[in-house]
N, C-alpha and C positions, 0 to 999 in steps of 0.2 A: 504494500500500500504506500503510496507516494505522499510524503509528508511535505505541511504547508513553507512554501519558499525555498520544497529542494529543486536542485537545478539537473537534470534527466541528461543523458548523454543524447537523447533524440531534442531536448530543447538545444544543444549545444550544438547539435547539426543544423537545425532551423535557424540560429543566429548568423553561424557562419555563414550559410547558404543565402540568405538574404541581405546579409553586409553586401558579399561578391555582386548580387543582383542588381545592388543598388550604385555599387562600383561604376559597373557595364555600364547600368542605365544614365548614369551621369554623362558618359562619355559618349551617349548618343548608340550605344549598341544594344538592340533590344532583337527578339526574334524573326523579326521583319529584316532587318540590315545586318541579320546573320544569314539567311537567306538569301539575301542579293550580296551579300561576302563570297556564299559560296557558287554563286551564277559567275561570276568578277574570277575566279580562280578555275570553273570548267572553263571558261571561256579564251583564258590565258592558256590552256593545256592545249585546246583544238588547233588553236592557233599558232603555238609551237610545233604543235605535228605536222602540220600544213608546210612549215618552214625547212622540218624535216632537221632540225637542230643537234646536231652530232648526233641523231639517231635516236633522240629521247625527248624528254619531255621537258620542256624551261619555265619555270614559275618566278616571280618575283620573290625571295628571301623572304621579304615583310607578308608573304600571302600562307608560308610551308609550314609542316612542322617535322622537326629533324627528330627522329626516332630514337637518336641514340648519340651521347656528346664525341664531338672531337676532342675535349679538354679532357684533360685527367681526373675523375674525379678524386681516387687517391690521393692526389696532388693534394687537394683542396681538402684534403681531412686535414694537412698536417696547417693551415690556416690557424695563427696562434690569437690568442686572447679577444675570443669569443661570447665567451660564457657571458648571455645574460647582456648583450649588449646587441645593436639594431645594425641590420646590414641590406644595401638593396643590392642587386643582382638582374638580371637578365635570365627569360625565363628559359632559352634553350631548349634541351628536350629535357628536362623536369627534373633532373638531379641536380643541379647546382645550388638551390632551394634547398633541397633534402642534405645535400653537406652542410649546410649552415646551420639546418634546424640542428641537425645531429650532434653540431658541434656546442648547441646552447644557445646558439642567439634566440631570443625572448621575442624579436622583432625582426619577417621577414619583410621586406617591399620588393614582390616582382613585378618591374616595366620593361615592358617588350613589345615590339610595333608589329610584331605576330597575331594576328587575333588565335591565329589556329596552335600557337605555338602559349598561348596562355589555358584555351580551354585544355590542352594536353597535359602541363600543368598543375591547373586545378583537379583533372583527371585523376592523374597518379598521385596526388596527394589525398582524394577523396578517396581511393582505395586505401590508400598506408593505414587512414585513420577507421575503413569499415571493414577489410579482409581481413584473414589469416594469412600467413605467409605465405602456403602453400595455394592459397586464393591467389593471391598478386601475382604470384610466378604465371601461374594459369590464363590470369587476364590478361599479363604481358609476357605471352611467349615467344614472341618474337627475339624480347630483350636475353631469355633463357636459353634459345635453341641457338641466336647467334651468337654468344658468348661461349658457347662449346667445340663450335665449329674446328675444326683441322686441318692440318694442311693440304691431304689428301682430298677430303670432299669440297673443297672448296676449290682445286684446281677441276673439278666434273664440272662438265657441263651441265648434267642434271642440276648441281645449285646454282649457277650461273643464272639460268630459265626458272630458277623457281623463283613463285609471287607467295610473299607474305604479307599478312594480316598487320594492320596497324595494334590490334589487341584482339581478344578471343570477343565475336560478339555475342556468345552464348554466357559468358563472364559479365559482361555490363551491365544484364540489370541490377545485379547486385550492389551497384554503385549507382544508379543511374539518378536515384531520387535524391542525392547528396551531391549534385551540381545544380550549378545555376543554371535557370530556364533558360540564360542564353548559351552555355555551355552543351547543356542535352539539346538545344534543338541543332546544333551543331553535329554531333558525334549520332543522334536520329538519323539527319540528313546524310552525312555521307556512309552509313551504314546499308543504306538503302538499295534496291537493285538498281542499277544504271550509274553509281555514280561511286565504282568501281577505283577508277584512278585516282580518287581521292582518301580511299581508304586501302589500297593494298601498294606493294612497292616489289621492285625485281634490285638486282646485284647491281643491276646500271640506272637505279633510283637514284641518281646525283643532284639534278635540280631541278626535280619537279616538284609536285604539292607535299608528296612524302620524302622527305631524303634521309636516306639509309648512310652512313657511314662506312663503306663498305670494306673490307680486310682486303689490303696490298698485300702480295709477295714478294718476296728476294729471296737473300741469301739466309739471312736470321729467320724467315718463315713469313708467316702473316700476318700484317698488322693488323689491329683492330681498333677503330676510332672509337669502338664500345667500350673500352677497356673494363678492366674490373669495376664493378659499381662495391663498394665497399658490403655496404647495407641491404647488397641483397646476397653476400654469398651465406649467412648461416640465418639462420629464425634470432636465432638471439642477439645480434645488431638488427634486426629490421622491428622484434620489439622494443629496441632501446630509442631508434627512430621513433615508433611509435606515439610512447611517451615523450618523448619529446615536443615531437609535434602538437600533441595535448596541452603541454605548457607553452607553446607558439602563436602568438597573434601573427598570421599570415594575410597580406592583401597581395592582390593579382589584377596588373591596370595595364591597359593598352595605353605605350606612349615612347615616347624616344628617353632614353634611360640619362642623354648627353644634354636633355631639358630639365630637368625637373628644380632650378631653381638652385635655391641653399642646399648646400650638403650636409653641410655643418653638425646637423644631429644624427649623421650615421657613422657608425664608428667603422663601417667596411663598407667599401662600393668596388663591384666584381661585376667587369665589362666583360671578362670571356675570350675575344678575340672582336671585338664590336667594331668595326671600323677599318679593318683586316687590317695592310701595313701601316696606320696609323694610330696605333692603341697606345703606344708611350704617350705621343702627345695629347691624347685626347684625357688619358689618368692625369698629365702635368695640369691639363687644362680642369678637371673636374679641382686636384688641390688647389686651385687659384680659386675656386668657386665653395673651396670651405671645408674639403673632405677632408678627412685623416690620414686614411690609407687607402688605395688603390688597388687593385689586383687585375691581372690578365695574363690572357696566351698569347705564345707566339710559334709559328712554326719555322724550321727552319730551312725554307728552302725559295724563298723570293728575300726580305730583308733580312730575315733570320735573326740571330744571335748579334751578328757583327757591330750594330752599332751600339747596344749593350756591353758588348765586353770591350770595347776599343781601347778601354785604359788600363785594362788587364795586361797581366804581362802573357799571354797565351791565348789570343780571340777567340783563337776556334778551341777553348779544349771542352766547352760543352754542345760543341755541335751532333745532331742527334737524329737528322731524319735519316728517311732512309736510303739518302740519296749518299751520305757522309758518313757511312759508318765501317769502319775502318778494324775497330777491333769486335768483334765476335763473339767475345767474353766481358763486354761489357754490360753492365745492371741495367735490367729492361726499365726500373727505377731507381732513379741516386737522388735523396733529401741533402742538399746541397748547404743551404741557408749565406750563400756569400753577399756582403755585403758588395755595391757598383754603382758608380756612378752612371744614371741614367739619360740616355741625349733621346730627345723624341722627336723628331720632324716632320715636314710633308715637305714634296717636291713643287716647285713652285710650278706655274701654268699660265694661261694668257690670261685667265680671270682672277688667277690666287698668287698671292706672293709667298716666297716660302717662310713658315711658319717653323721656330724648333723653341724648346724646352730643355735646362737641365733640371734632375733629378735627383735626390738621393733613396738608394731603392735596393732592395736583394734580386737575388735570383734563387727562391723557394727551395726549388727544385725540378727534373728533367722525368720525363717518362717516354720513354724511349718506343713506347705504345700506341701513341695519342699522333696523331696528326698536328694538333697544336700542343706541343707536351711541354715547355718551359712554362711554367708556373715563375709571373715577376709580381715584383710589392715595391708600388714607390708615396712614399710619405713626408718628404719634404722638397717644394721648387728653390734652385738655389740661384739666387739672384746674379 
């Protein structure tokens, strides 16, 4: 019998659920202009096919949702003093959240110009907080059966040719009534027959509505820009998530993460790789606007490492893709923590003059896994 002014773990879901509602509806996204969102992203697919675009399908970034991170999420557990303090982020494919909550922060803020890449999300965090472990693996088996992958089936062309499932839709309802109504008529619609491309994806899913991360080969074997999700390899870190996220005020808002004004009250702001080879300077630019610490990736095979380490006495010794890998025996991840001076720039252009930043800033550490695997933190502009 429910006693007067307890508060129900199903009143807790109704809160949440209509905070996020009321979120959306602020910013003009309600069921209707999720609907012409998703007319706006078929219509971007036909029309890449028509172009016949390296043979696949080209969606706008800000329209997709990426399945699975480039970034380490590893990397991002070892993100130091946390606990109990507020961080925004960028929503990703829906771990980068989840490392934060896990880590303690009290306060998450996800902005991302994804509408689809937020309902995903609010998704997988609406499961952490209503599955069992062995539920969530279920509903995201995509996330389970490609993280197993070998080197062997993965050179088949049988997996090549195969189409997977954005999540299991026999799993969904079990979550379904713990999103926001603009979230479910989202993840309704593209479930539905005929609108296939927006909810399944092949090996050559690069950039279309769903993009896959997909595992390179070489010499060291296969990469996986999935890499290890920390929190889901045992039950006992995904209940430790769990509770966490319990003790999480979590919001999720469509918007450019490089807008939002003062920073000044977040004690971490975590771009990802947001701005591709210009993420130094856009972290220098967020501390000029009030941040504490910055965090991002970088891969290393267009600007790379190099202008980060330049005052090191050895530039390339954490070079790491797979283009540069030299020793064979080196750790698929190394926790580094060196402190560097940070130079961040753009290259100038007919309408932009070039813009750089120094920094004082580490380099976390390297995941030799990831696509974008140097995890940097830069926290003071040096004049």
């Amino acid at each position: 019998m429910r006693r007067e002014g307890e508060v129900t773990d199903s009143d807790t879901r109704t809160l949440v659920v209509s905070k996020q509602e009321k979120i959306y509806a602020d910013a003009g996204i309600n069921p209707e202009t999720v609907l012409e969102r998703i007319e706006q992203i078929k219509k971007m697919s036909k029309e890449s096919e028509v172009k016949g675009f390296r043979g696949f399908t080209e969606v706008n970034q800000d329209y997709a949702i990426y399945v699975n991170p480039s970034d380490s999420i590893e990397l991002l557990e070892h993100t130091r003093n946390l606990e109990g303090g507020k961080v925004l982020t960028v929503a990703g494919s829906g771990e980068f959240s989840q490392a934060f909550i896990d880590l303690g922060a009290k306060e998450v803020d996800i902005v991302d110009l994804s509408w689809s890449g937020c309902f995903y999300t609010e998704l997988k965090l609406a499961a952490i907080r209503q599955l069992s472990y062995e539920d969530y693996l279920k509903l995201f088996r995509t996330l389970n059966e490609e993280n197993a992958i070998k080197v062997k089936p993965y050179k088949d062309a049988d997996y090549k040719i195969k189409t997977w499932k954005l999540f299991d839709p026999v799993m969904y309802p079990k979550v379904r009534e713990d999103l926001s109504i603009q979230a479910r008529t989202f993840f309704d619609t593209i479930t539905q027959p005929g609108n296939q491309e927006l909810f399944t994806f092949k090996e050559s899913s690069w950039n279309g509505p769903v993009r896959y991360r997909r595992p390179d080969s070489d010499d060291r074997g296969p990469y996986r820009f999935s890499n290890t999700i920390p929190q889901l390899q045992h039950r006992e870190l995904f209940e430790h998530l769990k509770q966490r996220l319990a003790e999480t005020e979590v919001t999720i808002k469509v918007g450019n993460i490089l807008e939002q004004g003062d920073y000044s009250n977040y004690d971490y702001v975590y771009l990802s790789n947001v701005t591709y080879n210009q993420q130094a300077l856009m972290a220098g630019k967020l501390l000029s606007k009030g941040a504490k610490r910055v965090g991002f990736t970088l891969n290393d095979y267009d600007l790379g490492l190099a202008q980060f380490n330049s005052r090191s006495s050895n530039p390339k010794q954490y070079r790491f893709s797979r283009y540069n890998q030299d020793d064979s025996k080196s750790p698929e991840i190394e926790i580094i923590n060196q402190e560097l001076d940070v130079y961040g720039y753009s290259k100038p252009s007919d309408t932009n003059p070039k813009e750089s930043i120094s920094m004082k800033g580490k380099l976390i550490g390297i995941d030799r896994r990831s696509g974008y695997g140097a995890l940097m933190e830069v926290t003071q502009v040096i004049k």
